[in-house]
LOKOLKE-200614 format. One record per residue: residue in one letter; x negated, y, z of N, C-alpha, C, O, CB in turn. Coordinates in steps of 0.02 Angstrom, whole numbers. Glycine has a CB too. Example, Ala and Ser with C-alpha at 12.3 -4.5 7.8 and 13.67 -1.06 7.14 Angstrom:
% LOKOLKE-200614
  residu     nxx     nyy     nzz    caxx    cayy    cazz     cxx     cyy     czz     oxx     oyy     ozz    cbxx    cbyy    cbzz
       A    -660    -284     390    -615    -225     390    -660    -165     390    -712    -166     423    -565    -224     452
       S    -642    -112     354    -684     -53     357    -645       2     394    -670      57     402    -704     -30     286
END
This chain:
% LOKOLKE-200614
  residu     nxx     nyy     nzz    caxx    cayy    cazz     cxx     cyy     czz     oxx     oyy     ozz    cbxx    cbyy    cbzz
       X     293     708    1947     264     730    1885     306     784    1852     314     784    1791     256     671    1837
       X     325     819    1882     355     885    1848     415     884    1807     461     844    1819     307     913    1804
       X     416     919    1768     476     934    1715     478     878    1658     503     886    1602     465    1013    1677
       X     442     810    1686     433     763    1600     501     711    1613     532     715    1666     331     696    1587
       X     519     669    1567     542     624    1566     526     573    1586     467     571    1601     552     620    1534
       X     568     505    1597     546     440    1635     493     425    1552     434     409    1555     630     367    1664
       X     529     435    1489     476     409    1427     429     442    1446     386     409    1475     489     422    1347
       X     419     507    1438     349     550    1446     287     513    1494     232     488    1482     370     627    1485
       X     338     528    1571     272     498    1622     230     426    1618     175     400    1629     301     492    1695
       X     294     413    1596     260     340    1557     205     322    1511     160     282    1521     303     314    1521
       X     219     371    1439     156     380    1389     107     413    1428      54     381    1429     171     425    1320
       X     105     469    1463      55     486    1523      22     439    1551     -37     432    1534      83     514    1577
       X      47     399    1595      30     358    1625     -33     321    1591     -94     322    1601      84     326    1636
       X      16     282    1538     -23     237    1505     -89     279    1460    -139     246    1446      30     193    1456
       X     -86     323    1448    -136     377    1438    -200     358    1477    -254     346    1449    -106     449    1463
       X    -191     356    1536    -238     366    1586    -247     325    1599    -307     312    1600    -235     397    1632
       X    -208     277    1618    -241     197    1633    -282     170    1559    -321     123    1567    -164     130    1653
       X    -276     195    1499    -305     159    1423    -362     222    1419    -389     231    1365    -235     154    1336
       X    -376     256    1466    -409     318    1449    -499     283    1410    -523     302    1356    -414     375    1538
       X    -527     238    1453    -604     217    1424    -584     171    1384    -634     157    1350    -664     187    1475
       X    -533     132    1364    -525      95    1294    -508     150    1234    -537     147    1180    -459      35    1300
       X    -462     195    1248    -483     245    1183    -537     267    1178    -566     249    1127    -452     300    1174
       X    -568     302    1213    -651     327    1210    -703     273    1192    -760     293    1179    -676     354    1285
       X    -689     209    1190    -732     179    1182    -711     162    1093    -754     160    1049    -737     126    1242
       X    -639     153    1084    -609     151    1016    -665     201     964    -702     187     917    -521     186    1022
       X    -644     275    1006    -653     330     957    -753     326     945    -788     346     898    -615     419    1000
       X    -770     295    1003    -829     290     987    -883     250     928    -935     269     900    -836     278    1035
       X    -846     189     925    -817     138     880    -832     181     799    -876     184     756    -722     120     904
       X    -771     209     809    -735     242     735    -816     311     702    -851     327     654    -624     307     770
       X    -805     320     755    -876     388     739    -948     363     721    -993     391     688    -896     438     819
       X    -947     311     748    -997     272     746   -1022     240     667   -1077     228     642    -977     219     796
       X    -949     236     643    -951     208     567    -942     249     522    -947     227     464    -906     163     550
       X    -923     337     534    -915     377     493    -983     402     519    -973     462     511    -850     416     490
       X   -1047     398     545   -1084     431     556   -1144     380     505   -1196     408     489   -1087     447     635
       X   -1134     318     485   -1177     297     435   -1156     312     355   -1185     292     304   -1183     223     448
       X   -1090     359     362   -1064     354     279   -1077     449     288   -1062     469     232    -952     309     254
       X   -1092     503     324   -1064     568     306   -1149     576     316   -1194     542     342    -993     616     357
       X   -1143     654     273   -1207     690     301   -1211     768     313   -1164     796     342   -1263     676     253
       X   -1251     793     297   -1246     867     326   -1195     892     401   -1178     863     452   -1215     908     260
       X   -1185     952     375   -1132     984     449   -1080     923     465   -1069     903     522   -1072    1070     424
       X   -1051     899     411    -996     836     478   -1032     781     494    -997     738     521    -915     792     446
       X   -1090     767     487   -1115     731     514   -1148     754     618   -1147     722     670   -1161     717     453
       X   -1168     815     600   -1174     844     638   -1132     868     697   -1163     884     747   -1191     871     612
       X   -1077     873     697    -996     880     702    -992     814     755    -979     816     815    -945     871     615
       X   -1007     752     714    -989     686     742   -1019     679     790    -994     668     845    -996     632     708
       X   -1102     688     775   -1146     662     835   -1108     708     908   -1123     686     964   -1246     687     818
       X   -1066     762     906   -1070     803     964    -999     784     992    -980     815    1041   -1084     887     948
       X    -955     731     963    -911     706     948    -918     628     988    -878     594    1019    -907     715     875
       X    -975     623     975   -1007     550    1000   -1027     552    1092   -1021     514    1139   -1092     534     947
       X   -1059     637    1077   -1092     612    1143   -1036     648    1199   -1049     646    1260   -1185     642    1152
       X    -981     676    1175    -920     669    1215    -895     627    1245    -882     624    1305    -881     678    1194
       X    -886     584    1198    -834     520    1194    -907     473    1250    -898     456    1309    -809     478    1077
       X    -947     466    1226    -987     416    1271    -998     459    1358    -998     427    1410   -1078     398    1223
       X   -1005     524    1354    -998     550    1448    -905     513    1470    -882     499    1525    -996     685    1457
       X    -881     508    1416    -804     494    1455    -814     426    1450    -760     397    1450    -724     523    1416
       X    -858     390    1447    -861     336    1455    -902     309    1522    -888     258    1554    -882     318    1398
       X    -957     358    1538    -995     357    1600   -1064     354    1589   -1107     353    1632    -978     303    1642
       X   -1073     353    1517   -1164     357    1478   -1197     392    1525   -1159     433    1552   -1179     404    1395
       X   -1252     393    1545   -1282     429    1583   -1329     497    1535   -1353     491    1479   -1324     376    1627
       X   -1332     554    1577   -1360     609    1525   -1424     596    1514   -1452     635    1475   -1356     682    1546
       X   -1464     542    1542   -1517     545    1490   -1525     520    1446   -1558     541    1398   -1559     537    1500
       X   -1489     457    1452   -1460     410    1389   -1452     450    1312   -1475     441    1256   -1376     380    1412
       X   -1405     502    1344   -1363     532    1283   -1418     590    1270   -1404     623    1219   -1274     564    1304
       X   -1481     612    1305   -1511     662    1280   -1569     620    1225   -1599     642    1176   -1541     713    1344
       X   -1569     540    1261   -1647     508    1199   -1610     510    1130   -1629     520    1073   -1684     399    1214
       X   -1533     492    1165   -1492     469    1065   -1485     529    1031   -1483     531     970   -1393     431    1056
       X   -1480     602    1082   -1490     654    1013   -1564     665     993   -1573     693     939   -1460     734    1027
       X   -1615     648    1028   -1677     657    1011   -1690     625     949   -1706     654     898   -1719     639    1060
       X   -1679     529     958   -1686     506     910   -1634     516     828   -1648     499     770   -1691     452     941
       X   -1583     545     851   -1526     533     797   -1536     479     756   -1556     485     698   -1516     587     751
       X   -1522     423     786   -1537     374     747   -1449     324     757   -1452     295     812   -1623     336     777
       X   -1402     314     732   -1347     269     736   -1375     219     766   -1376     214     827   -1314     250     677
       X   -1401     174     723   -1436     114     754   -1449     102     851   -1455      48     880   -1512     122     715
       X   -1449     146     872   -1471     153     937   -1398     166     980   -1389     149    1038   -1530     217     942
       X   -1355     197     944   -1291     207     967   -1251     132     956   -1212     105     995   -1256     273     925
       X   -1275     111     893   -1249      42     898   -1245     -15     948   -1196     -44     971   -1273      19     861
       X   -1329     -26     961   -1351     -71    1032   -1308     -41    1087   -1259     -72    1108   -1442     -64    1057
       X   -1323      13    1108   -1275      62    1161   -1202      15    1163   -1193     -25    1209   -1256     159    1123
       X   -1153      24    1110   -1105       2    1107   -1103     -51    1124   -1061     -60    1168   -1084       9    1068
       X   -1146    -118    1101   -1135    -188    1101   -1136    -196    1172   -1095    -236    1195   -1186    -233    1059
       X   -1180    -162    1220   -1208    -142    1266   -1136    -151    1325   -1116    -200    1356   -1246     -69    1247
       X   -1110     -81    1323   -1034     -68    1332    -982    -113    1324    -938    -123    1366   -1015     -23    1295
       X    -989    -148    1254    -952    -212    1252    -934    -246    1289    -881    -243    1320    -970    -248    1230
       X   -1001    -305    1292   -1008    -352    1314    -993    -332    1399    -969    -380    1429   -1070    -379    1287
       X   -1000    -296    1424    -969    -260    1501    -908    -297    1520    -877    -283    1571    -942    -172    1497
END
C-alpha cells in the first residue's frame, strides 16, 4: 500500500471492509433530511440518495421509479427492505 502508515492502511482498510454499512448509514441520514428540507437542497439530496443506494447495489431501475415517483415514503420501504437483509 504505498507511502501510508501501518495507522493509515489500517483506517483504509477498515474503510473498505465498512464501505455498504456507511452507505447504507448515509442513506439512513438523507432519508430524514429529505422529509424536513425543500426546494434546491432537497433536490441536492435526492441525487445524494440515489448515489449512496447504486453503492449499495439498488438496481437502476429501482432508482429510476424512486426519482419518478419522488416520493420518501418509497425510499423508506426500500430501506427496511435492505435492512432486514
Amino acid at each position: 500500500m504505498g507511502d501510508f502508515t501501518r495507522y493509515q492502511q489500517k483506517v483504509i482498510k477498515n474503510y473498505y471492509d465498512n464501505k455498504e454499512n456507511i452507505a447504507l448509514q448515509r442513506v439512513q441520514e438523507i432519508l430524514t433530511e429529505l422529509y424536513l428540507t425543500e426546494g434546491k437542497k432537497r433536490e441536492k439530496l435526492w441525487i445524494s440518495l440515489f448515489d449512496n443506494l447504486k453503492k449499495l447495489g439498488v438496481g437502476q431501475e429501482t432508482i429510476a421509479h424512486l426519482q419518478q415517483k419522488n416520493d420518501p415514503k418509497l425510499v423508506a420501504n426500500l430501506l427496511q427492505e435492505l435492512l432486514s437483509k
